[in-house]
N, C-alpha and C positions, 0 to 999 in steps of 0.2 A: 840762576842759570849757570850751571858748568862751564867750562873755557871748549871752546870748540877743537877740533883740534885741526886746525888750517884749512876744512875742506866747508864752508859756508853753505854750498849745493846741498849737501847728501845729510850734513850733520844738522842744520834745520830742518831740515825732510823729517827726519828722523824721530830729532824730539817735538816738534810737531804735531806728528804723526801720532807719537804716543802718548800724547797729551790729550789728543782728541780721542782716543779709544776708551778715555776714561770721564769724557764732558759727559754729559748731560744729553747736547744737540740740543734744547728747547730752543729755536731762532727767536732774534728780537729785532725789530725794524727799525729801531733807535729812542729814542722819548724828545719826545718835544717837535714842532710844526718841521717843517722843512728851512724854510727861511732863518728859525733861533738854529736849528743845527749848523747852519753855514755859518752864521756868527759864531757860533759858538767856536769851530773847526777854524775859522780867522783866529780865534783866541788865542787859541793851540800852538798853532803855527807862529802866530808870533813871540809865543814863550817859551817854546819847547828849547830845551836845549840840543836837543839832534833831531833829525827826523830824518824816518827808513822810509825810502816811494817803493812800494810795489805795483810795478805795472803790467798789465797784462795785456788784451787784443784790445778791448775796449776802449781804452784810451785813442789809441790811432786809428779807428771808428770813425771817432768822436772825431778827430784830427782830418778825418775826409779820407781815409783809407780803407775805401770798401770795395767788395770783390764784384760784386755786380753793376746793376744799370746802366747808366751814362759813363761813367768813366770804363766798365769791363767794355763796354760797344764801344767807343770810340777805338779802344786798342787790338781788340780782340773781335770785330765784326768776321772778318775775314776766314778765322780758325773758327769762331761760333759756329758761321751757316755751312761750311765742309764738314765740320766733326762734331755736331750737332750741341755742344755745351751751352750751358748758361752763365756762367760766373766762372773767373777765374779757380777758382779750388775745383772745380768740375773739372776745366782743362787739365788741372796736375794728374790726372787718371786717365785721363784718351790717349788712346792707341792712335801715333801718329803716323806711324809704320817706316818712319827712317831717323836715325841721330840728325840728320840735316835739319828735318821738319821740326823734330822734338828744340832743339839746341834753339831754333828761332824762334818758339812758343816761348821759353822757360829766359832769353836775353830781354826778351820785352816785359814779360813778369819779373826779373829782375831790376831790372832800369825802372820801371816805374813805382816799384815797393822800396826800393831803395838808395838810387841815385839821383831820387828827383825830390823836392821838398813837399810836405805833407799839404795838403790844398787848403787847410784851416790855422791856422798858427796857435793850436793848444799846446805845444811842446813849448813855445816862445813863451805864452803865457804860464805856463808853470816853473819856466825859468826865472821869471820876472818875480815870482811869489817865495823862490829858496833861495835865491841866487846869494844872498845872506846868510842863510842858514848854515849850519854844519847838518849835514844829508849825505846821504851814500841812496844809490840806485838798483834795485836789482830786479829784473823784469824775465817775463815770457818774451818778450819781442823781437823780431828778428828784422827789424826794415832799419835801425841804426837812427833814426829818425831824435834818438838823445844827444847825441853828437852831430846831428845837423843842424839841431838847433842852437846850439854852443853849450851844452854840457862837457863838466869835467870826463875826461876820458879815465881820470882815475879814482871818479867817483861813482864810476859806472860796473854795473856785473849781465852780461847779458848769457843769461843759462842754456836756451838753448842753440845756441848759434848765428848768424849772420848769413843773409842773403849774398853778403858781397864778399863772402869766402867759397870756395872750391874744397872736396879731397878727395884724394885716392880712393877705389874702391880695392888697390891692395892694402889689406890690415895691416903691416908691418910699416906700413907709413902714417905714422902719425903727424902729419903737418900737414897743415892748410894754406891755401894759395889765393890771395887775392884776386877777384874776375874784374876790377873795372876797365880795364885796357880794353880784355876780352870782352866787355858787354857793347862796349862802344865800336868798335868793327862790326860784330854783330850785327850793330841797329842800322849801323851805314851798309851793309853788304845786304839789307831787304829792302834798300831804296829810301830809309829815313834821312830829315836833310834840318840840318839845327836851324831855327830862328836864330834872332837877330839877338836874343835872352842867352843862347846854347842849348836850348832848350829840340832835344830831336820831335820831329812834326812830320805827318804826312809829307808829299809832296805834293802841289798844287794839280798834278793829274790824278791824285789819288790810290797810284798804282805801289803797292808794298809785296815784295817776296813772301812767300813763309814758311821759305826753307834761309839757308843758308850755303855756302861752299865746303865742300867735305873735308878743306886745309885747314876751315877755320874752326869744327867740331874740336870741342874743347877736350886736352888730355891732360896728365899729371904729367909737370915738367921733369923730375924726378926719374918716372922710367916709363914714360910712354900711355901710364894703362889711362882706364877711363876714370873721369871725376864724377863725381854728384854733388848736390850742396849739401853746405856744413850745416844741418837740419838734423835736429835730435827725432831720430825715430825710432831707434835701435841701439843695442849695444855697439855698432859701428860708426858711431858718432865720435868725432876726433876732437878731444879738448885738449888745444894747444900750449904753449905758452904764457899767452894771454889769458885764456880760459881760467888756469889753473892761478895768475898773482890773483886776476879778480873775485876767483872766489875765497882765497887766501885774506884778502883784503875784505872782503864783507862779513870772514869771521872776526877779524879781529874788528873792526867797525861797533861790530853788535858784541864784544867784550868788553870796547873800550866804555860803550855808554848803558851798560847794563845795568846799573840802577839808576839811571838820570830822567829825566824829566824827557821822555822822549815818546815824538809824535808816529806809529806805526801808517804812513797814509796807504791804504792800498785805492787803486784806481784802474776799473777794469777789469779786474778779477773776475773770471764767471767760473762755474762749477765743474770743468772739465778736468782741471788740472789745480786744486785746491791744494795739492800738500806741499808745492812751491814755493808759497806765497802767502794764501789764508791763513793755510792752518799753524805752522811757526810764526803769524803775524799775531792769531786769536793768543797761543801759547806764550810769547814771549809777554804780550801784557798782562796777560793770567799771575806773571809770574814777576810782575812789578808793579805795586799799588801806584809810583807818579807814572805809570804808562799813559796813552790813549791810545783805540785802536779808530779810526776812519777809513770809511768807505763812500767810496763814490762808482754810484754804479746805475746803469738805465735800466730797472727793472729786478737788480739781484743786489741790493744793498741790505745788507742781515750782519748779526753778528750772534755772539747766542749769548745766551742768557747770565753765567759765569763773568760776564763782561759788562754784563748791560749799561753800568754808569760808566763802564770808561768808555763808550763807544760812541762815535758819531757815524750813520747810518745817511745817507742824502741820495735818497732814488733819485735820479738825473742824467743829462746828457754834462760829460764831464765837461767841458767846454765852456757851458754857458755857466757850470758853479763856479770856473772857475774867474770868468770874466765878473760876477756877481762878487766874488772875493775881494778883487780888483778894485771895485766899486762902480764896474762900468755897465751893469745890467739894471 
């Protein structure tokens, strides 16, 4: 493997990228039951000399982080039956027809994807499995939810951005702005009122706003104009500061331990957004016989065929492999 040249993001993407243009693609589901793969993937992990987590949505799934049912109803009853959605991600596309309405949909979507701890403790339990290791992190996910469970902060890479950042929608400002202040006025300015935990809860009459006050519609403190979240969806996506060491740090991470005995775990990964994560995952073991590449995944656990014996493949719900790792399944 080449030396990267400080940009982690783009230069994985990249050779990747180009490494799968010239596989194969035959997929392989893993070899061996389900049960020896997780042994096996115990093995790994406790010899591996580094190990790279790639995490994607699936994990925090796994974690109790879903957009619908009981948790979307409990929060979102209210904007459901007026603007007729079913799940949160539906809500990010309704027409609420004022910044007041909009701004108190998107404080309560925020506050609970990402100021509130995950309702399952899989984060905790993957801490509990590296917490030893020499590991670096680099993920799709945007709830922080690595750092609430007490991950190193600089052994983290989150690609594309944070719920609990703000930025300008003028280009010429590239810096991002913390919202917790603002998310928490927010939830108190629609009638929300903390437990006894700090935890914000309906109040005992039931009654929540879903608007907000038009002082507290959020701006760029910088010059006034309007924010959006730090959500990669476009070239107007602001990689800050921070942005830029961690991805800085995750090339050299994967320079320093490029021929070593190291465990690629990817967890959660699904097909949407492969050239993140997958594909410089399948690539990098490709390209080091003491590699292993892992996968844990409900339903899209593959690797392909160019890899097949370094691969451990565990169709599942990440959570319970991992309490099964643990010893406690």
């Amino acid at each position: 493997m080449n030396r990267f040249f400080h940009d982690g993001y783009r230069d994985t993407i990249q050779s990747g990228y180009n490494a799968v243009r010239n596989y194969d693609l035959q997929l392989s589901r893993g070899l061996g039951k389900v049960d020896e793969q997780i042994r096996r993937l115990r093995t790994e992990l406790d010899t591996a000399d580094a190990v790279v987590i790639g995490a994607g949505a699936g994990l925090s799934t796994s974690a109790g982080f879903v957009y619908s049912g009981e948790r979307f109803e409990l929060w979102f009853h209210d904007f459901a039956r007026k603007y007729g959605f079913g799940d949160m991600y539906g809500g990010g596309f309704a027409d609420f027809g004022s910044d007041e309405v909009f701004w108190a949909y998107w404080a309560r979507y925020i506050y609970i994807n990402r100021y509130m701890d995950a309702p399952k403790p899989v984060y905790n339990d993957l801490l509990n499995l590296v917490e030893d290791k020499d590991f670096f992190v680099i993920t799709t996910n945007v709830d922080h939810q690595f750092q609430r469970a007490g991950f190193d902060k600089s052994r983290l890479f989150y690609t594309q951005g944070d719920f609990g950042l703000f930025q300008s929608t003028n280009p010429s400002i590239r810096e991002t702005f913390d919202n917790e202040s603002w998310v928490m006025k927010a939830m108190e300015a629609q009638g929300y009122v903390r437990d006894d935990s700090g935890i914000f809860r309906e109040p005992e009459n039931g009654k929540v706003l879903m608007s907000i006050p038009s002082d507290l519609v959020p701006t760029c403190p910088v010059d006034g104009s309007k924010v959006v979240m730090n959500l990669r969806s476009d070239d107007s996506f602001v990689e800050n500061e921070g942005w830029r060491r961690a991805s800085e740090a995750y090339s050299d991470y994967l320079y320093e331990h490029r021929n070593l005995h190291v465990l690629y775990l990817e967890l959660g990964v699904g097909s949407n957004t492969p050239v993140i994560i997958k594909y410089p995952f399948w690539q990098m073991t490709a390209s080091n016989p003491k590699a292993v590449y892992a996968c844990i995944n409900y339903g899209e656990a593959y690797s392909i065929r160019q890899i097949e014996k370094q691969s451990i493949c565990i169709d599942g719900d990440i959570g319970i492999v991992l309490k099964k790792m643990r010893g406690e399944e």
